[in-house]
VOPAGU-2260 file (C-alpha; in pm, 1 decimal, decimal comma):
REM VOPAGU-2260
SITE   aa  ch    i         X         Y         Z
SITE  UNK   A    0    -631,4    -690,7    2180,0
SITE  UNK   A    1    -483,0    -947,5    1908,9
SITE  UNK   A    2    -216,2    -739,5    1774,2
SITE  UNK   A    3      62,1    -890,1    1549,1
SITE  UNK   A    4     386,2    -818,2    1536,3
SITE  UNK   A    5     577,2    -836,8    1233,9
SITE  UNK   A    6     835,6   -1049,3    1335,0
SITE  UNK   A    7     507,9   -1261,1    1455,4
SITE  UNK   A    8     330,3   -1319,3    1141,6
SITE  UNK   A    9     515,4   -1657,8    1025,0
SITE  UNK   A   10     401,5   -1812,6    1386,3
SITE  UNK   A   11      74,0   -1616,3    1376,6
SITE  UNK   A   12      22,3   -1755,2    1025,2
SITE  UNK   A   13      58,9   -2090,6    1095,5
SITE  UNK   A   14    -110,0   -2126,5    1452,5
SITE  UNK   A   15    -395,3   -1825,5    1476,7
SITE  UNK   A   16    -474,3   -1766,7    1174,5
SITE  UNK   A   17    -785,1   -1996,2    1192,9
SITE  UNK   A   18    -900,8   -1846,1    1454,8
SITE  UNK   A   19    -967,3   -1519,3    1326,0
SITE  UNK   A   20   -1232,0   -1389,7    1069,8
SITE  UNK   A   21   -1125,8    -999,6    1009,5
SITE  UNK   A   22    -784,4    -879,7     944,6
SITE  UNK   A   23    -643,9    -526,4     884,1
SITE  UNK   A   24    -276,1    -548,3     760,1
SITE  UNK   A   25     -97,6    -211,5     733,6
SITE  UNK   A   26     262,1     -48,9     754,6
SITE  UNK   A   27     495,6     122,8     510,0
SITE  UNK   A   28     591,9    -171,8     332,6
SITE  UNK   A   29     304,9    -141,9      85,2
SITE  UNK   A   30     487,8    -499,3     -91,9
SITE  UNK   A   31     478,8    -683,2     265,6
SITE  UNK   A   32     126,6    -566,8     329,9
SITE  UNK   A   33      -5,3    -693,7      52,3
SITE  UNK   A   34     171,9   -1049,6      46,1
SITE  UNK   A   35      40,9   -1121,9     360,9
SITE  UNK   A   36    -318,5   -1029,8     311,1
SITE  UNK   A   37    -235,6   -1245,7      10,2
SITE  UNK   A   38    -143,5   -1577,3     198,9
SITE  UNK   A   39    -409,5   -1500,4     478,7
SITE  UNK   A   40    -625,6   -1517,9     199,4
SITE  UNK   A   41    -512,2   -1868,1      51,6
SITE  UNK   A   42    -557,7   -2001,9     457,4
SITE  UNK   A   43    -927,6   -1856,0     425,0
SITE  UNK   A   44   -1026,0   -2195,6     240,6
SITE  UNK   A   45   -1182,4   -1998,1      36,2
SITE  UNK   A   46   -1134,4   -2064,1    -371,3
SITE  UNK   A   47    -944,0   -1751,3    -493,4
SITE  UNK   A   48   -1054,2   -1796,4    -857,8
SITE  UNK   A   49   -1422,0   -1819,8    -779,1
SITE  UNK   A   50   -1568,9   -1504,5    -826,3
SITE  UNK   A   51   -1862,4   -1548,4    -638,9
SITE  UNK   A   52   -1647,6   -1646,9    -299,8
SITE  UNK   A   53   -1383,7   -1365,8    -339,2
SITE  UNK   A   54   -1501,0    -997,6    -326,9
SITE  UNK   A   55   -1209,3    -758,7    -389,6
SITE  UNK   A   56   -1300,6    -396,7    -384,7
SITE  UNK   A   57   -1072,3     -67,6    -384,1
SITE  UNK   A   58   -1104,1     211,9     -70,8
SITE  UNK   A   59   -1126,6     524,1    -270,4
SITE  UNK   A   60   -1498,2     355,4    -406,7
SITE  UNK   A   61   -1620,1     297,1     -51,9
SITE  UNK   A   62   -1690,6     636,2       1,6
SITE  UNK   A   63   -2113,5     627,0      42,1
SITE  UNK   A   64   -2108,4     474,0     375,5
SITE  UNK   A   65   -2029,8     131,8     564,8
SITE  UNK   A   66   -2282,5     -46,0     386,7
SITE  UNK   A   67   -2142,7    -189,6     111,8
SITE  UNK   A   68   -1883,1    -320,5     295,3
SITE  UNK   A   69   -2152,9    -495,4     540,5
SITE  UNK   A   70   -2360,0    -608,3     215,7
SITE  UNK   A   71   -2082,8    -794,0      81,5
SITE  UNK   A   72   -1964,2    -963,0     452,8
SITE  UNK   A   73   -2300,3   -1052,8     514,7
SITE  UNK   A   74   -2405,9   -1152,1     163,2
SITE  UNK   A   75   -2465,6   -1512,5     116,6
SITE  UNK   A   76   -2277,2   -1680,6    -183,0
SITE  UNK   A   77   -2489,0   -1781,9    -499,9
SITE  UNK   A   78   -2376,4   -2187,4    -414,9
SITE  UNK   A   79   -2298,8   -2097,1      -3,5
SITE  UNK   A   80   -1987,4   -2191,9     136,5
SITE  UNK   A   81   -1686,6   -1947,3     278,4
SITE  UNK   A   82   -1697,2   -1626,0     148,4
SITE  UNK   A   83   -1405,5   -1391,5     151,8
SITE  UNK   A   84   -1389,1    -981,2     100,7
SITE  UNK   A   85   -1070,3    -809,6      28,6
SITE  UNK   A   86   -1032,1    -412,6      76,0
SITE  UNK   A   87    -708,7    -289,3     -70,1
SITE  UNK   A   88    -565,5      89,4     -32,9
SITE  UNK   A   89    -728,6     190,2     247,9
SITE  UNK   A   90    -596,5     439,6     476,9
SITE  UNK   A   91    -817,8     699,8     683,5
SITE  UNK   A   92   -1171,7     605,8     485,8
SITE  UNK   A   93   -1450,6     620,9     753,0
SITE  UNK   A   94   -1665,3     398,4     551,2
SITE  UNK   A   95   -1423,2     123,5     584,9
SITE  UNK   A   96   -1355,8     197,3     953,0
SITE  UNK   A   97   -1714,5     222,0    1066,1
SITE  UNK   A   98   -1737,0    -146,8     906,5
SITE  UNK   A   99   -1456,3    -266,8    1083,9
SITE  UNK   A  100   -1630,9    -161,7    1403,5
SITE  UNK   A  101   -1948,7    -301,6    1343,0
SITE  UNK   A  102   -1794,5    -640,1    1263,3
SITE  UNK   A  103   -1591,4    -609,7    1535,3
SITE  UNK   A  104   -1849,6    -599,4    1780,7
SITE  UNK   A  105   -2050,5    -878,6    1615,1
SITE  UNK   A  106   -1797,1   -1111,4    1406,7
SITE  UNK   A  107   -1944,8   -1294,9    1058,1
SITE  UNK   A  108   -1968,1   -1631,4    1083,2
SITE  UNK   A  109   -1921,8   -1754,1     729,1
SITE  UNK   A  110   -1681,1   -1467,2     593,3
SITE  UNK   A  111   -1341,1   -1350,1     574,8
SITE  UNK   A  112   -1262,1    -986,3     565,5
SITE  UNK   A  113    -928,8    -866,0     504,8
SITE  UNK   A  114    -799,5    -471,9     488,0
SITE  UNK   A  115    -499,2    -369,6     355,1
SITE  UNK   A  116    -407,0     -29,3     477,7
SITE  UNK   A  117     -97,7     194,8     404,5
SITE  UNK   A  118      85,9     347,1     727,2
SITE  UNK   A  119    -186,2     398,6     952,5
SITE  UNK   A  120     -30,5     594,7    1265,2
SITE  UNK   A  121    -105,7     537,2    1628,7
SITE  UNK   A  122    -398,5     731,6    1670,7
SITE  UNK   A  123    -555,8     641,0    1338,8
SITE  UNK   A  124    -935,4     505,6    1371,7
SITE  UNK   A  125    -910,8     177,7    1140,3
SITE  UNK   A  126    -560,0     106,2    1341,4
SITE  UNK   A  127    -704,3     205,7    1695,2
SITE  UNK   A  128   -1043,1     -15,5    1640,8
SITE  UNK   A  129    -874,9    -291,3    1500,7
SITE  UNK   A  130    -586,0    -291,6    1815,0
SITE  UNK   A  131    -825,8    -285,4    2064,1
SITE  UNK   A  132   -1105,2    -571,9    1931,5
SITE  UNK   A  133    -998,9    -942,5    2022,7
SITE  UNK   A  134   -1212,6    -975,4    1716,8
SITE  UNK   A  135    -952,6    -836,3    1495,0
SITE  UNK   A  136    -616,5    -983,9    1413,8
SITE  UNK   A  137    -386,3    -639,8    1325,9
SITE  UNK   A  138     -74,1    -719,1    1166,7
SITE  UNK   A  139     192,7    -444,1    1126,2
SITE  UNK   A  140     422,9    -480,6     822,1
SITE  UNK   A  141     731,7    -294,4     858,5
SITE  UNK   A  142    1043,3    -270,8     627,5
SITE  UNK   A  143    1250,7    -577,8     639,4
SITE  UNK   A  144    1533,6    -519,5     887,9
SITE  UNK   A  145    1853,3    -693,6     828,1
SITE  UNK   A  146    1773,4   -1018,3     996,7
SITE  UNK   A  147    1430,1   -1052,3     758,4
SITE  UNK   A  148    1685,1    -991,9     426,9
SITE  UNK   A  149    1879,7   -1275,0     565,0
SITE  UNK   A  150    1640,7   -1481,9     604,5
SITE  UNK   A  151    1477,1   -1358,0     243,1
SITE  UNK   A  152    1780,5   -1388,0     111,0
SITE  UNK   A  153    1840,6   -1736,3     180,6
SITE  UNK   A  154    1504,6   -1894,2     108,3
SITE  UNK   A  155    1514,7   -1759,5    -236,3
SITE  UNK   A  156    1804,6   -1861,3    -367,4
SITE  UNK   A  157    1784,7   -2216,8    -145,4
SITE  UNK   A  158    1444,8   -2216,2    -355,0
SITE  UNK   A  159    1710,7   -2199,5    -680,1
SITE  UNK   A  160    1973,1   -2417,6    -548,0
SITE  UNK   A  161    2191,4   -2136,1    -499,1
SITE  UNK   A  162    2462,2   -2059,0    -240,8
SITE  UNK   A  163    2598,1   -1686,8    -196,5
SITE  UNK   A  164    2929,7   -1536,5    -140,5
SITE  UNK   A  165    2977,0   -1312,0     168,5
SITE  UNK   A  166    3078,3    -978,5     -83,0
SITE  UNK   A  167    2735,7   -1051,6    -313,2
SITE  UNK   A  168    2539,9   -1082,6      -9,2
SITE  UNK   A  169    2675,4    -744,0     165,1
SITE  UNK   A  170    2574,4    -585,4    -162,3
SITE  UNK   A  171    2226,2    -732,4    -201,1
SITE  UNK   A  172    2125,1    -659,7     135,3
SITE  UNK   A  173    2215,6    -275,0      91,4
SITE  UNK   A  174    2044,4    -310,6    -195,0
SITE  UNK   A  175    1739,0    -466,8     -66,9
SITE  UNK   A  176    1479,4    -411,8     182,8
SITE  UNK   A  177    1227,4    -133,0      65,6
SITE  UNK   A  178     928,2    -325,2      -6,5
SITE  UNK   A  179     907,3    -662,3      29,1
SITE  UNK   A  180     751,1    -768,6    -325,3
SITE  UNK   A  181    1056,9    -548,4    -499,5
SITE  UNK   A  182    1314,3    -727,7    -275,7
SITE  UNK   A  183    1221,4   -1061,8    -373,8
SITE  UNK   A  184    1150,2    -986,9    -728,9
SITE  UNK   A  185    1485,7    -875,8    -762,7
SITE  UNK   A  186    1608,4   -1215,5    -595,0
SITE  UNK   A  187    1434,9   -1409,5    -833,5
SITE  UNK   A  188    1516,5   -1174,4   -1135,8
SITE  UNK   A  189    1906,9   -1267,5    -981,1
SITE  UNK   A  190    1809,2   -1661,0    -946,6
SITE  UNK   A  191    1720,4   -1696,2   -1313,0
SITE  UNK   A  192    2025,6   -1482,8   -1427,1
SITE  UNK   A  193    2210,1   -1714,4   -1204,1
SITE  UNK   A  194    2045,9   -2011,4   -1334,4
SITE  UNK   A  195    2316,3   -2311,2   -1389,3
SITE  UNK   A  196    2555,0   -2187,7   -1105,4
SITE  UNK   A  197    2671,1   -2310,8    -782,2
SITE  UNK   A  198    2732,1   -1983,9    -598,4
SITE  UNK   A  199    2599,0   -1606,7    -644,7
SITE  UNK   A  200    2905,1   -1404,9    -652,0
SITE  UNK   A  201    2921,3   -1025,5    -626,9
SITE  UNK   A  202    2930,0    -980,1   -1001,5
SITE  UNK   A  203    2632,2   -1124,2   -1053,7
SITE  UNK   A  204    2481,7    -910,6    -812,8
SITE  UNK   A  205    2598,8    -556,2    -965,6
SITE  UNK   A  206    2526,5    -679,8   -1306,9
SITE  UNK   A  207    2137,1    -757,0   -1249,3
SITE  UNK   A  208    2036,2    -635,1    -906,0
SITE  UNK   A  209    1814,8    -327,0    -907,9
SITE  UNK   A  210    1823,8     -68,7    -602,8
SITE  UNK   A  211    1498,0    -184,3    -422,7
SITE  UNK   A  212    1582,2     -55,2     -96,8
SITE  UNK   A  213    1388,9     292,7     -89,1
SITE  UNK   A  214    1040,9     241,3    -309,3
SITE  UNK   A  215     773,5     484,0    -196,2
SITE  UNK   A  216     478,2     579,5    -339,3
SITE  UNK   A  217     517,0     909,0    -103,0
SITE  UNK   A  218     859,6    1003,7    -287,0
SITE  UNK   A  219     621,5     989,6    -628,7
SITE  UNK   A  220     355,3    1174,6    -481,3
SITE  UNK   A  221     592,7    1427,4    -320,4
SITE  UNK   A  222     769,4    1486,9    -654,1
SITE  UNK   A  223     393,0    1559,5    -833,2
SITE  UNK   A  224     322,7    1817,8    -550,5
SITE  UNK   A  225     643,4    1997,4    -615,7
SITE  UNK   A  226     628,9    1989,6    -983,3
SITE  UNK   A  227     964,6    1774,6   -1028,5
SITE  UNK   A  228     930,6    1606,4   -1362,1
SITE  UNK   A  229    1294,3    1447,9   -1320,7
SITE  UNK   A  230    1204,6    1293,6    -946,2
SITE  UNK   A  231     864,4    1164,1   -1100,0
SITE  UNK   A  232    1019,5    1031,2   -1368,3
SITE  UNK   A  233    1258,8     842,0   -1153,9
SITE  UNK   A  234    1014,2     718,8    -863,1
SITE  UNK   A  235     791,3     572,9   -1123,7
SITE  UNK   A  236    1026,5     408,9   -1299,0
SITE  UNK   A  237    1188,1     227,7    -971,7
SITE  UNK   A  238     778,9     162,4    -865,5
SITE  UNK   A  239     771,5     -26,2   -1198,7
SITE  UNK   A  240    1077,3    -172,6   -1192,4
SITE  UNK   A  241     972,3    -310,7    -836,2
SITE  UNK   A  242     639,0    -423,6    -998,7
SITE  UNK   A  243     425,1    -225,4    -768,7
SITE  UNK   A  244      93,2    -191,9    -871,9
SITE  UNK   A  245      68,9     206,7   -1067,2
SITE  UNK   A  246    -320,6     236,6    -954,7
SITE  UNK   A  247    -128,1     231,6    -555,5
SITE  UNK   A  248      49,0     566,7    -653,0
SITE  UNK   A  249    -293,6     729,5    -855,2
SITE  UNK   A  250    -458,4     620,5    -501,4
SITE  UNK   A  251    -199,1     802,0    -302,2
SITE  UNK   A  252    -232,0    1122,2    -508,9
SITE  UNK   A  253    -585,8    1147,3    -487,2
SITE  UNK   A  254    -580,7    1116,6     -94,5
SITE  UNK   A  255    -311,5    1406,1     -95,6
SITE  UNK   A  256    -533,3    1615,5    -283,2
SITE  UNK   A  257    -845,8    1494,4     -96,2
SITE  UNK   A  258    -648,0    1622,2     209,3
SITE  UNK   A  259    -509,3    1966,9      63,6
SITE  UNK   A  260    -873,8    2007,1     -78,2
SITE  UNK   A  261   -1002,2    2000,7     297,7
SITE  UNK   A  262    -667,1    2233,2     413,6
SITE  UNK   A  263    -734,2    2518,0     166,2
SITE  UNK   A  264   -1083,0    2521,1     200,6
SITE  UNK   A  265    -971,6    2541,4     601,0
SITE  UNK   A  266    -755,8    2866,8     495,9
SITE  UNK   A  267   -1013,5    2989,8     302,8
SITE  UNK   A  268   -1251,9    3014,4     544,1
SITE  UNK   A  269   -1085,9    3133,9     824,1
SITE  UNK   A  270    -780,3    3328,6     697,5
SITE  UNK   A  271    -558,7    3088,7     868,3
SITE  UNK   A  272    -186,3    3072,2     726,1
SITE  UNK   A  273     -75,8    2734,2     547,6
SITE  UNK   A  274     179,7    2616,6     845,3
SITE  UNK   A  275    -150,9    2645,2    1077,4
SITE  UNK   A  276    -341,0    2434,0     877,2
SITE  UNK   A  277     -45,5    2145,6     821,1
SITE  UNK   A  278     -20,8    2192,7    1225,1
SITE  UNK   A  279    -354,3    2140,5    1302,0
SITE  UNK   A  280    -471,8    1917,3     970,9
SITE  UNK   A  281    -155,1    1734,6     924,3
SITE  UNK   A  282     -93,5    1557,2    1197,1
SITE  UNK   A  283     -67,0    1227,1    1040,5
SITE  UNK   A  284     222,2    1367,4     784,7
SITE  UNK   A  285     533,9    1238,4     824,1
SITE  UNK   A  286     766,2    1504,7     920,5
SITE  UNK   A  287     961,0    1510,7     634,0
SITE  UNK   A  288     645,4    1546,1     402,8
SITE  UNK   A  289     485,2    1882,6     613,0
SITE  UNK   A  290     702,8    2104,5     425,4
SITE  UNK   A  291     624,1    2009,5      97,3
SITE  UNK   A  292     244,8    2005,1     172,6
SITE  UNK   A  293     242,3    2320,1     288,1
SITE  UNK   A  294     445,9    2451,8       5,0
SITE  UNK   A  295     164,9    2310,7    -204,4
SITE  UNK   A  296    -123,2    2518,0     -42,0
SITE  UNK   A  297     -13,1    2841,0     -62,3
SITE  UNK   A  298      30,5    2759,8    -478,2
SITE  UNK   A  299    -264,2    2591,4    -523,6
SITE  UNK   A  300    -650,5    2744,8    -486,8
SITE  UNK   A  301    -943,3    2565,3    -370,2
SITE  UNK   A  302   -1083,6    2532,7    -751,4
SITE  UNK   A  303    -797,1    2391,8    -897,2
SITE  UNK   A  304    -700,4    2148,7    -639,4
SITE  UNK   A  305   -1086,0    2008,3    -747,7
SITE  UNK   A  306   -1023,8    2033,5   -1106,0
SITE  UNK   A  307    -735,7    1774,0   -1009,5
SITE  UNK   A  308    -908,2    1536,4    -781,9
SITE  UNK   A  309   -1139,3    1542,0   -1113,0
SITE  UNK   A  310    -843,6    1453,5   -1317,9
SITE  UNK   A  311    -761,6    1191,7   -1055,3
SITE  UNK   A  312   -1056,9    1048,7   -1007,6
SITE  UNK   A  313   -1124,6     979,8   -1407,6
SITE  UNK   A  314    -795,9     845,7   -1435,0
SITE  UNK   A  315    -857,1     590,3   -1219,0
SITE  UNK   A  316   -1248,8     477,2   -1365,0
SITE  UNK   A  317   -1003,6     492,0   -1699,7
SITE  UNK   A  318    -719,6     279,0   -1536,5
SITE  UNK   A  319    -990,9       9,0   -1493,0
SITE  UNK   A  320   -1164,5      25,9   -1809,9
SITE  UNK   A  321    -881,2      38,7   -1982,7
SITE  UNK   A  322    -615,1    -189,3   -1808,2
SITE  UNK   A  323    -354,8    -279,6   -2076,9
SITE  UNK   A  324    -317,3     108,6   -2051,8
SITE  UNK   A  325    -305,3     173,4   -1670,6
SITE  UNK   A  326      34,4     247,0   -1634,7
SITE  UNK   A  327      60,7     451,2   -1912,1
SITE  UNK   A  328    -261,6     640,3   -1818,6
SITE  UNK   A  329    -133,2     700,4   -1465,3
SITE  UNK   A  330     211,8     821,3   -1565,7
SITE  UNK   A  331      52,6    1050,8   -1804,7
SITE  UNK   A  332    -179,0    1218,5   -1541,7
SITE  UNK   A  333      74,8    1288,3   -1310,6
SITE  UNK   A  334     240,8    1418,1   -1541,2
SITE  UNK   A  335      21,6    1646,5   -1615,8
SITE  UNK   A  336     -56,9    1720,9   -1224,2
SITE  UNK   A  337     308,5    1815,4   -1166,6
SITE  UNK   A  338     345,7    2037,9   -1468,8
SITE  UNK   A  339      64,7    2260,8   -1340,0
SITE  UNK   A  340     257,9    2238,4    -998,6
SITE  UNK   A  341     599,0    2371,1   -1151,1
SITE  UNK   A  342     366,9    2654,1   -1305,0
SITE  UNK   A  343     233,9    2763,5    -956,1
């Protein structure tokens, strides 16, 4: 078992790293998660400009099989050397966790493969395979607690030749602490505003400091499932603000609907009442997100919760052809998704 902890990963990072050639990062902190996997990936020694060395590919296309995944680990480069692949968004995919088994029992020798996964829970497979291998280093990333603000805190604005006043810092750690990208792009948003000072005072800090300390993806989702324009409206524009990628909330929603699409056609076929199915298909809910799920299947029938993972799933080939236009593309689908929710 090479588990990480999160308060682990600076040491881990430093020392073990090296020694390791698969990695699955997960936890809630979707901003942590991925700047980890990001400076695992500049120890790799592999060049990150160099497309022919770096292999990044999304979850939601891995859905064929564990192949792919094993093509590109195994795959040679065109002029040799290292070779790293990067799997962002994944969550309960089986392709991805059938890969990470089969690695696991016989490691690459001239790869890198790194997983970023949302908030995988205890019995999850990708979490429970990659736990158990002494193959496979398994970080968690989990909100920063006050201690990891601190220290946040102070290497940013040390970084800026900044000092802070005890009322500014009360304020910025209340404010603070969400997701780890939107915590310290609000620090460094506060640095520049700051720029020629001695000392951050709390002024500064209410003038320019965003609130960064609740960004999830979830609350968006959550608000397109209950057909709350207002509360989409406002969880995108924080998700912005924090500068968290839009295609990680179009990836969310089309695993929600994935899910309900399995849930009604579970009802369907067996007559079964909506709080079965969340009881016996929703295990890996969080609490506070079984209601609303369940709210959402007695509304929505089997063909239109497919004429939505339709919508989804051109959004996001459009997302990627089109990128200047992603955000706007994904804030007009769900849109869209949550007006026909209000309707139900």
């Amino acid at each position: 078992m090479s588990e990480v902890k999160s308060h682990e990963f600076d040491s881990f990072l430093n020392k073990g790293a090296s020694n390791y050639r698969l990695f699955l990062l997960y936890g809630p902190d979707r901003g942590l998660v991925s700047e980890r996997a990001g400076q695992l990936a500049g120890r790799s020694g592999v060049a990150l400009d160099d497309p022919f060395a770096l292999v990044k590919l999304d979850a939601s296309e891995l859905q064929q099989g564990a192949g792919r995944i094993l093509d590109e680990v195994n795959a040679i480069g065109l002029f040799g050397g290292e070779k790293l692949v990067w799997i962002r968004g994944a969550s309960g995919e089986k392709a991805v966790a059938e890969a990470l088994q089969v690695l696991a029992d016989s490691p690459p020798a001239g790869s890198t493969l790194i997983i970023e996964a949302g908030d995988l829970k205890k019995g999850a497979a990708l979490r429970k395979i990659g736990e158990s291998s002494r193959a496979v280093a398994s970080v968690a990333c989990y909100s920063d607690d006050a201690r990891g603000l601190h220290a946040l805190i102070d290497k940013e604005l040390a970084e800026a030749g900044l000092r802070i006043s005890p009322a500014a810092r009360e304020h910025l750690v209340e404010a603070l602490g969400g997701d780890r990208i939107a915590s310290r792009n609000e620090l460094r948003k506060l640095a520049l505003y700051c720029r020629g000072k001695d000392i951050v005072d709390e002024e500064d800090v209410l003038a320019i400091v965003g609130d960064a300390s609740a960004i999830s993806v979830d609350d968006a989702v959550d608000a397109v499932l209950q057909g709350d324009i207002d509360a989409l409206l406002h969880a995108m524009k924080k998700i912005t603000t924090s500068k968290t990628p839009p295609f990680l909330v179009l990836q969310a929603c089309l695993r929600q609907f994935q899910q309900l699409d399995v849930m009604r056609a579970e009802m369907d076929a067996n007559r079964q009442q909506a709080s079965q199915v969340v009881a016996s298909l929703g295990r890996g809910l969080h609490f506070r997100r079984k209601p609303i799920v369940e709210a959402a299947l007695k509304h929505w029938t089997a063909p239109a919760i497919r004429r939505e993972l339709g919508r989804l799933q051109a959004t996001i080939y459009q997302s990627r052809a089109r990128q200047s236009l992603e955000e706007s593309l994904v804030l007009q689908n769900l849109l869209a998704i949550a007006i026909q929710s209000a309707r139900r």
